[in-house]
Z-matrix of the N, CA and C atoms (Angstrom, degrees):
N
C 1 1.452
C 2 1.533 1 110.90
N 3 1.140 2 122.55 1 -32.50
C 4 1.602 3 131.35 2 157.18
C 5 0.785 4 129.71 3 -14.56
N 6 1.602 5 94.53 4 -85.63
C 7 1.420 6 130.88 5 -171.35
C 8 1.660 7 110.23 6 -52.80
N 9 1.572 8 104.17 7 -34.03
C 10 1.481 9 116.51 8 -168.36
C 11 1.478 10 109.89 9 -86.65
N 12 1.113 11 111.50 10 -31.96
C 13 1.678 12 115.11 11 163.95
C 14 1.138 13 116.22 12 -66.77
N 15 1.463 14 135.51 13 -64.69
C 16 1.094 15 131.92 14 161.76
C 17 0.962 16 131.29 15 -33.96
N 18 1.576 17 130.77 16 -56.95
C 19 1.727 18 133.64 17 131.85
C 20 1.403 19 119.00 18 9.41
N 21 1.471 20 99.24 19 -77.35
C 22 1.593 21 110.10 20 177.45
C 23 1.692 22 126.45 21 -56.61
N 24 1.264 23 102.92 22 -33.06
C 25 1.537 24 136.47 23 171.52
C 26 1.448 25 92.49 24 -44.59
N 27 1.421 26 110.20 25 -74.31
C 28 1.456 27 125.69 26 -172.63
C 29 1.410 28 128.26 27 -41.34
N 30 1.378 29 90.64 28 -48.79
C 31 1.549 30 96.31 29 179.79
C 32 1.751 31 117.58 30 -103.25
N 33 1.009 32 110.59 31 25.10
C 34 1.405 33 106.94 32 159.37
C 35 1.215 34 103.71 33 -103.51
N 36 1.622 35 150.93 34 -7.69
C 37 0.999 36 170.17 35 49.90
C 38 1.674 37 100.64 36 66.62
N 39 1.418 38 109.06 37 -60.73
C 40 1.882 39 107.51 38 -170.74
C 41 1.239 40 93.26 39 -62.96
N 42 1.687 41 106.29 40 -86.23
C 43 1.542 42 103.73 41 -165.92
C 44 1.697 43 139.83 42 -56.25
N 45 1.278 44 88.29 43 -7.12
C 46 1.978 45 91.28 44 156.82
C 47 1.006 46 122.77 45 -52.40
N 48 2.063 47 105.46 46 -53.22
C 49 1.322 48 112.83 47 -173.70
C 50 1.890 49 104.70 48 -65.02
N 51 1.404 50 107.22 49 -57.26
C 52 1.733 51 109.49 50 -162.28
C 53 1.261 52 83.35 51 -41.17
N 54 2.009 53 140.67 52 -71.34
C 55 0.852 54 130.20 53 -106.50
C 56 1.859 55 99.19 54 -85.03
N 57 1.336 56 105.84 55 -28.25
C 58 1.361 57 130.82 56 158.69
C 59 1.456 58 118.58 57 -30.22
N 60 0.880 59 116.38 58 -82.89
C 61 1.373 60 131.69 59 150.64
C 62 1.523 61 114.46 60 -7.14
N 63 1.109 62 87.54 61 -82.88
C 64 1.703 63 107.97 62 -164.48
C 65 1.607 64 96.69 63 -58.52
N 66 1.428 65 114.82 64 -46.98
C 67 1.784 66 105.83 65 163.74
C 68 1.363 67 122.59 66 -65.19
N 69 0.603 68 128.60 67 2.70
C 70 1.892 69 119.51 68 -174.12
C 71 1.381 70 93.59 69 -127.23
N 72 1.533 71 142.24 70 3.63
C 73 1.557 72 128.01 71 152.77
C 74 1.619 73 101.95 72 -109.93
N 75 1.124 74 110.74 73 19.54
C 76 1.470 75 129.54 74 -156.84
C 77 1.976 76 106.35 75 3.88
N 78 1.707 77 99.88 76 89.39
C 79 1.796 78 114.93 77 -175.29
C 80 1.614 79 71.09 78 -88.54
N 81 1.649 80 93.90 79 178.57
C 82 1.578 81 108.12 80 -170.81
C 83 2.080 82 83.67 81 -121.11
N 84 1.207 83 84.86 82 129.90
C 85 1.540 84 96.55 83 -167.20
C 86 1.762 85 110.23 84 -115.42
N 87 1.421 86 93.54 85 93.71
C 88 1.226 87 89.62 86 -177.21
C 89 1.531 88 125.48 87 -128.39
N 90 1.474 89 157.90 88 178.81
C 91 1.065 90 144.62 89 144.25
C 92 1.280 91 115.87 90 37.52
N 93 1.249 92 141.65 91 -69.19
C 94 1.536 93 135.08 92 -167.69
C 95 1.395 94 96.34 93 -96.83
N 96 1.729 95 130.42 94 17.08
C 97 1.550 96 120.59 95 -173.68
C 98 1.509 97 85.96 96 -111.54
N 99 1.890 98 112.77 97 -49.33
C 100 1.513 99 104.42 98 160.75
C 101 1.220 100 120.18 99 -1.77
N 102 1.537 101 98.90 100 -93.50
C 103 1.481 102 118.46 101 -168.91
C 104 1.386 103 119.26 102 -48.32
N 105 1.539 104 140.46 103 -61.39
C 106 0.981 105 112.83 104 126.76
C 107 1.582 106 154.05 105 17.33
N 108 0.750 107 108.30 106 -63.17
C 109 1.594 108 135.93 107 152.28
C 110 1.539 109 119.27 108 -38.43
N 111 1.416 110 89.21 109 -88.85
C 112 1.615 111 108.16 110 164.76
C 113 1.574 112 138.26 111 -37.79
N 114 1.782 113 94.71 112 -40.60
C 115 1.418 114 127.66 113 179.47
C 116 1.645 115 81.42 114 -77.62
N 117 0.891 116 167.43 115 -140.51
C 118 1.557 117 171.20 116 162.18
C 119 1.798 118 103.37 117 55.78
N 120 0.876 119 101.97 118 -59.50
C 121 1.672 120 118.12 119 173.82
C 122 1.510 121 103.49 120 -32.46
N 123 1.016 122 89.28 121 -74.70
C 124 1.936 123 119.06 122 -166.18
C 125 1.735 124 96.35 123 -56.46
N 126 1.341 125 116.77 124 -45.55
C 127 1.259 126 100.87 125 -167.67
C 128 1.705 127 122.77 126 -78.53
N 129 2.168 128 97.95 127 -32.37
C 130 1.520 129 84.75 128 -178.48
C 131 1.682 130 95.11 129 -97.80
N 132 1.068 131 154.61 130 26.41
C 133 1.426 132 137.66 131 108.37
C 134 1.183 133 114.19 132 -23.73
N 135 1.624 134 119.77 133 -78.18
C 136 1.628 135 113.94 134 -179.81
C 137 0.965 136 120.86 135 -25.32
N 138 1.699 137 115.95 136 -60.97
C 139 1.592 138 125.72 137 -170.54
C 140 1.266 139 104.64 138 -66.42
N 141 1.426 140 142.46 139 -42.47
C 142 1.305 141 149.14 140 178.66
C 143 1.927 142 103.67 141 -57.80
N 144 0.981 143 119.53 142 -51.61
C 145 1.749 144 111.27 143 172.97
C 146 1.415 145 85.89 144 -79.53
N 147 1.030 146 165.54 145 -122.00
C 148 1.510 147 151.73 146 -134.62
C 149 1.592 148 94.95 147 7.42
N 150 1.866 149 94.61 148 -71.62
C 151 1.736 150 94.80 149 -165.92
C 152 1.558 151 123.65 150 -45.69
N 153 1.649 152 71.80 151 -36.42
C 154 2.097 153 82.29 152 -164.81
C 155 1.654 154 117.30 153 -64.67
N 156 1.224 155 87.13 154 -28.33
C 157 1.469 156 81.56 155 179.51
C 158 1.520 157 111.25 156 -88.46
N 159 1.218 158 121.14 157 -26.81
C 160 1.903 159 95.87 158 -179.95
C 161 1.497 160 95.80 159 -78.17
N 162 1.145 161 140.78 160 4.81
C 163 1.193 162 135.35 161 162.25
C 164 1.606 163 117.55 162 -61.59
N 165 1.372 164 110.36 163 -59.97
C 166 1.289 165 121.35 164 174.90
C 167 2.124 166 110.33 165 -63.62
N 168 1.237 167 87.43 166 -27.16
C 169 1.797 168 86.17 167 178.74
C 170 1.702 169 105.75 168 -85.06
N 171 1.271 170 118.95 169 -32.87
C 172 1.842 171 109.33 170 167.97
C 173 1.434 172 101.07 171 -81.83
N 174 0.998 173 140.95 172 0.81
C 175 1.162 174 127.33 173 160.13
C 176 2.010 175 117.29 174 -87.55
N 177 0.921 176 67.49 175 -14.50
C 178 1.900 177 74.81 176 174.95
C 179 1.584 178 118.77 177 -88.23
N 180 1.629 179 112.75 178 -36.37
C 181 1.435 180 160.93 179 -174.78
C 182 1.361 181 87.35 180 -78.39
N 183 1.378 182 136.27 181 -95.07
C 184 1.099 183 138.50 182 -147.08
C 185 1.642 184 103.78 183 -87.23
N 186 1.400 185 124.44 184 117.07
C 187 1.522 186 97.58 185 -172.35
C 188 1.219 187 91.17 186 -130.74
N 189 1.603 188 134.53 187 50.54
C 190 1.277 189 145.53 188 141.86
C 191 1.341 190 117.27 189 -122.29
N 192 1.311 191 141.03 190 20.10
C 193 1.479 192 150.85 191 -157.35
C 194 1.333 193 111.34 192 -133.92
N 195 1.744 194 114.80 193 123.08
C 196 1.069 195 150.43 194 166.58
C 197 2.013 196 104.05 195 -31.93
N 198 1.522 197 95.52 196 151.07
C 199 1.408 198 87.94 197 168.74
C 200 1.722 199 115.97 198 -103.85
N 201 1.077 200 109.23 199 28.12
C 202 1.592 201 120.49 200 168.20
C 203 1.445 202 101.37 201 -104.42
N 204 1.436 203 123.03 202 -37.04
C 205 1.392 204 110.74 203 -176.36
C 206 1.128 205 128.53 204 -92.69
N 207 2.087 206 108.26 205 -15.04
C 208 1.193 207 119.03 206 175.54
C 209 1.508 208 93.35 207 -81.17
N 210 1.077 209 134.40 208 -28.95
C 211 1.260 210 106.05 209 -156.67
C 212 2.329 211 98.36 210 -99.93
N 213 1.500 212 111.95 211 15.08
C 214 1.228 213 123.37 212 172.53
C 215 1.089 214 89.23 213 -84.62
N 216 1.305 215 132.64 214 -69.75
C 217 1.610 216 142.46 215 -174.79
C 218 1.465 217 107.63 216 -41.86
N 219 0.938 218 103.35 217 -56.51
C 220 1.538 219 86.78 218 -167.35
C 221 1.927 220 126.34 219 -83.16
N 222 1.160 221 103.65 220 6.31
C 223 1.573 222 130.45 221 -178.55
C 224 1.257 223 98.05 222 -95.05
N 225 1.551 224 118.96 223 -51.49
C 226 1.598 225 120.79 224 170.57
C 227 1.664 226 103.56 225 -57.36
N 228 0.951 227 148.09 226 -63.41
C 229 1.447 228 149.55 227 -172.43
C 230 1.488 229 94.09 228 -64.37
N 231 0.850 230 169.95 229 12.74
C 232 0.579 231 171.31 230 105.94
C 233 2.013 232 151.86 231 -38.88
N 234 1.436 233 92.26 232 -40.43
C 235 1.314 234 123.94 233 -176.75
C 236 1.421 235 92.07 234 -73.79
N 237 0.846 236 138.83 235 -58.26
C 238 1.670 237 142.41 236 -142.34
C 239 2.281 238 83.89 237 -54.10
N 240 1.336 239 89.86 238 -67.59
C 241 1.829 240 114.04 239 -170.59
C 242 1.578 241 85.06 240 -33.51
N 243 1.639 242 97.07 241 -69.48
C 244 1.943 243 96.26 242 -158.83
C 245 1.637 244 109.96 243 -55.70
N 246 1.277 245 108.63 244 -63.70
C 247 1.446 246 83.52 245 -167.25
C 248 2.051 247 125.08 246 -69.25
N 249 1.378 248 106.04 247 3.02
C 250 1.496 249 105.97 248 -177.01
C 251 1.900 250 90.39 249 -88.76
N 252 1.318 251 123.60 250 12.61
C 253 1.395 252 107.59 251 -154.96
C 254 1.646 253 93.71 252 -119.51
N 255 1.695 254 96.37 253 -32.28
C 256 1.508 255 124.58 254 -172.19
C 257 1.713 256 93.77 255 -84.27
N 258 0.742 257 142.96 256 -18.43
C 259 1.731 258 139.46 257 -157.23
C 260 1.666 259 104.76 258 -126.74
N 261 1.390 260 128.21 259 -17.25
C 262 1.567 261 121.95 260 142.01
C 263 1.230 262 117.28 261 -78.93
N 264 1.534 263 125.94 262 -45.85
C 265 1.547 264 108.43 263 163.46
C 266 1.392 265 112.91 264 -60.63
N 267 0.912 266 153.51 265 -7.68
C 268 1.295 267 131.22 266 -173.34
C 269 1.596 268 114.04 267 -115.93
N 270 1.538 269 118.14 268 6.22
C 271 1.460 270 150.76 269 -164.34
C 272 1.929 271 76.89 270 -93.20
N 273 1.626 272 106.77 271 -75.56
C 274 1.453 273 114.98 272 179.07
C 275 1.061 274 112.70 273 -40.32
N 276 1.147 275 137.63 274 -80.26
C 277 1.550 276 150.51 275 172.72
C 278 1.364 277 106.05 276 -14.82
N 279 1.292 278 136.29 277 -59.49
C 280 1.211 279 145.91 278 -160.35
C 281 1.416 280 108.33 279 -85.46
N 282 1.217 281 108.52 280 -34.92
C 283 1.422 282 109.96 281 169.36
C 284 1.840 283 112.66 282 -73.47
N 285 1.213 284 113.01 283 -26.90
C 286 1.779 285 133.32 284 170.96
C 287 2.092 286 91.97 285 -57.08
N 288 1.005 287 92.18 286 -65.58
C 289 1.760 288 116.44 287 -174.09
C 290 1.498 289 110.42 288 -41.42
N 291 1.445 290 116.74 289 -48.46
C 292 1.375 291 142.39 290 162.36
C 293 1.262 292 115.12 291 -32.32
N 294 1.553 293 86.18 292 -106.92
C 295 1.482 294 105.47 293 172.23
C 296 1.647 295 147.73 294 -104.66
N 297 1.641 296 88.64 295 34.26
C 298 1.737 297 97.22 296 -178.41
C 299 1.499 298 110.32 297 -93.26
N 300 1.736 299 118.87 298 -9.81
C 301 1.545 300 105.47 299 163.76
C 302 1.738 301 101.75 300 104.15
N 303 1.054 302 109.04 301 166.81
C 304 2.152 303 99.10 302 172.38
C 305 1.435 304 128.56 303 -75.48
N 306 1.571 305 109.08 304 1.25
C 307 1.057 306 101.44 305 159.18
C 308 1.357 307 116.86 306 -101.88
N 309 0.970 308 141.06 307 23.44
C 310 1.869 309 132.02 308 128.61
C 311 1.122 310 110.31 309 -109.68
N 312 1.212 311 139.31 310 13.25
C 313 1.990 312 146.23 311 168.23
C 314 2.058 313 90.24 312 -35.36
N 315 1.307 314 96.58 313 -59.81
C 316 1.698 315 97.22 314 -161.72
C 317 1.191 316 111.16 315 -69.88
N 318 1.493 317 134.75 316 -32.78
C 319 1.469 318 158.84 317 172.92
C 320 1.662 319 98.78 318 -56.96
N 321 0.743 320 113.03 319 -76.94
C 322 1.316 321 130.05 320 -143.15
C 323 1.943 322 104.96 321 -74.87
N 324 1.785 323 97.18 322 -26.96
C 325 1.592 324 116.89 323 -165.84
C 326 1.657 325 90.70 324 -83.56
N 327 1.510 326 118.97 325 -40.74
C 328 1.275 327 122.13 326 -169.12
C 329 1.961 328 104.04 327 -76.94
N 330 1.337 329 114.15 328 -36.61
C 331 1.070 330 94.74 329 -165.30
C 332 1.533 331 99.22 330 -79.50
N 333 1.511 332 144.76 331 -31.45
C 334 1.147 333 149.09 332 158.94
C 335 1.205 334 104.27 333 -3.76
N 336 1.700 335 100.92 334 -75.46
C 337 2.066 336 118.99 335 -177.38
C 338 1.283 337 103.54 336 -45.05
N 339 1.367 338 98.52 337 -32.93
C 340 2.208 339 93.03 338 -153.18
C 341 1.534 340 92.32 339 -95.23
N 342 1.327 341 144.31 340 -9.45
C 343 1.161 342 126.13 341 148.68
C 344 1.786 343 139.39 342 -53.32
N 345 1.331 344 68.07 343 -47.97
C 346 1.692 345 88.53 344 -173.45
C 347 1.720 346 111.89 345 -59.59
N 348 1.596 347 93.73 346 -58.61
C 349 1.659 348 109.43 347 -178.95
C 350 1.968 349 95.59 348 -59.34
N 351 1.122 350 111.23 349 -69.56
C 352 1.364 351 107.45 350 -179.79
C 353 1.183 352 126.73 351 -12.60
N 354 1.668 353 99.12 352 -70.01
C 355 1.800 354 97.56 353 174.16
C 356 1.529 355 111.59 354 -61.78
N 357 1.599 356 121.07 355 -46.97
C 358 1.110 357 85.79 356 169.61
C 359 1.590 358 147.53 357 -83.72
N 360 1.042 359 105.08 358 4.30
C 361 1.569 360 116.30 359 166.64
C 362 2.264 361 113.28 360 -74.63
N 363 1.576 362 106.36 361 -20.55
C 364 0.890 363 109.85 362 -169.83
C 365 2.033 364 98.85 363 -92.23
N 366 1.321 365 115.71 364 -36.86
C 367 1.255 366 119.68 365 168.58
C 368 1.458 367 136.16 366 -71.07
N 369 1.347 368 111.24 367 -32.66
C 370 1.471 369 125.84 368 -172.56
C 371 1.808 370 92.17 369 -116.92
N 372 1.094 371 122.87 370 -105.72
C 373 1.202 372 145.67 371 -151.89
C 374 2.070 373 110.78 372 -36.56
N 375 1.289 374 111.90 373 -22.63
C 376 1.034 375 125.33 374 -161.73
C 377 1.473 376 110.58 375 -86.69
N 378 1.660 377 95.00 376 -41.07
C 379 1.499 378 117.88 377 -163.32
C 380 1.779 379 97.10 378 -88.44
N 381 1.171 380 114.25 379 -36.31
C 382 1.380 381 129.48 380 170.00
C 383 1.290 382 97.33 381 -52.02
N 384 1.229 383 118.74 382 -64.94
C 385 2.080 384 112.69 383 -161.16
C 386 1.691 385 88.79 384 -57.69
N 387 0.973 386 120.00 385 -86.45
C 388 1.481 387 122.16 386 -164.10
C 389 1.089 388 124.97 387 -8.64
N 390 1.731 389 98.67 388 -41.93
C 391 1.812 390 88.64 389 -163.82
C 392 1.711 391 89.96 390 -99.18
N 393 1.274 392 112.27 391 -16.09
C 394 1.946 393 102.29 392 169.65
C 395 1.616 394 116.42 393 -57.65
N 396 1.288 395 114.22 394 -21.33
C 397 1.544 396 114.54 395 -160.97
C 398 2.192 397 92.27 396 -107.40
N 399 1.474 398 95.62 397 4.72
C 400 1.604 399 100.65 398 163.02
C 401 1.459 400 98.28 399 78.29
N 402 1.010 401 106.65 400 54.91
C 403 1.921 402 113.77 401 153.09
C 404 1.400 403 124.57 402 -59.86
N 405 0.993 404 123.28 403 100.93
C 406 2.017 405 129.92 404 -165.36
C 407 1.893 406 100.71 405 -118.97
N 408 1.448 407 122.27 406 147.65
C 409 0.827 408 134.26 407 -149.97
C 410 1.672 409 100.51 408 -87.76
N 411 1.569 410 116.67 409 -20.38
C 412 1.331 411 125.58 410 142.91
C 413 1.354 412 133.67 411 -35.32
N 414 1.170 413 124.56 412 -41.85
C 415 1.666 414 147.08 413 178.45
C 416 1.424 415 107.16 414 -62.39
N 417 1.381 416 114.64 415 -25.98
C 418 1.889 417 111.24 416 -157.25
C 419 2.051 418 82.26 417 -126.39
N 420 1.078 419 126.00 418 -24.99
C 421 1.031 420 117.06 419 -177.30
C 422 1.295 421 153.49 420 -85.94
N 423 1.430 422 150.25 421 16.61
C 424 1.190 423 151.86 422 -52.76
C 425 1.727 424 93.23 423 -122.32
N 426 1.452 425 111.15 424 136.32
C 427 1.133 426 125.03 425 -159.86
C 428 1.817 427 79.20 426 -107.50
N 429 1.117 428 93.57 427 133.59
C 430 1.859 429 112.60 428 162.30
C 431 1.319 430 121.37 429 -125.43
N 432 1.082 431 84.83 430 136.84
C 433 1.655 432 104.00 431 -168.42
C 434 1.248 433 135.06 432 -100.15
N 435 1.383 434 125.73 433 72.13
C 436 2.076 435 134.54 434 -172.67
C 437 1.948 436 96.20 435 -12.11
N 438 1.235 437 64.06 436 124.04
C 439 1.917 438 95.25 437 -179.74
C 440 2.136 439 89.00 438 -75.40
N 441 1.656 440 85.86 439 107.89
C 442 1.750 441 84.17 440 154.01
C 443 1.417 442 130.16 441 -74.35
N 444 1.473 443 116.90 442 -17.39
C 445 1.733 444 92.75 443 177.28
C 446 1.373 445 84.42 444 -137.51
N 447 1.942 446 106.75 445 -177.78
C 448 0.829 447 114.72 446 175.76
C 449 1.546 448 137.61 447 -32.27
N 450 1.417 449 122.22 448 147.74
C 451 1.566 450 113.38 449 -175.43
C 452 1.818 451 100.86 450 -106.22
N 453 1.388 452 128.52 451 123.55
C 454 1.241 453 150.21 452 -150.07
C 455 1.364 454 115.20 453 -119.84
């Protein structure tokens, strides 16, 4: 339940910034800025369960480790994937940004923002909410309990 709040935390986080943006040079944001948009969503989600889950797997792995350090550890293992994953899409993008003309100017300008913020909303900001809203190694771990009597 954390992880998923914080999640959400995260990504209202992108489109503030794009939408920010796009108001204060006031671009005309329409339909293909949507998408864009949307396409941004989807991706630092991805990167955000990337995190979450080697989180929950060094926590399974490590079963003497803090959730400040598991969750340092596993952002470090991590980073290498995100940003080599974040820095070819955004190699494309820029080349979209370049030379795709004004009809992807808004597409192409938004997903730029929503890369950048993404990863970092998916590296820093995400992992931050979690453990503010008291992420404990209890939460991801499920203690089972030997059945005293017969099972029926």
């Amino acid at each position: 339940m954390r992880f998923a709040v914080s999640a959400i935390l995260a990504l209202i986080h992108d489109p503030i910034v794009i939408l920010g943006v796009f108001s204060y040079w006031q671009i005309e944001f329409d339909l293909i800025g949507l998408a864009a948009l949307l396409t941004v969503f989807g991706y630092s989600l991805n990167d955000t369960i990337v995190v979450f889950d080697r989180v929950r797997e060094n926590f399974r792995k490590y079963q003497e480790i803090d959730v400040n350090t598991c969750m340092n550890l596993s952002i470090n293992q991590t980073l290498s994937r995100t940003i080599m994953t974040s820095g070819l899409t955004l190699s494309v993008v820029i080349a979209l940004f370049l030379f795709g003309g004004e009809s992807l100017f808004a597409f192409s300008l938004a997903m730029i923002i929503g890369i950048v913020v993404g990863t970092y909303s998916s590296i820093y900001v995400a992992g931050a909410f979690s453990m503010m809203i008291g992420l404990e190694r209890n939460h991801l771990i499920s203690l089972r309990k030997k059945a005293t009597g017969p099972v029926l």
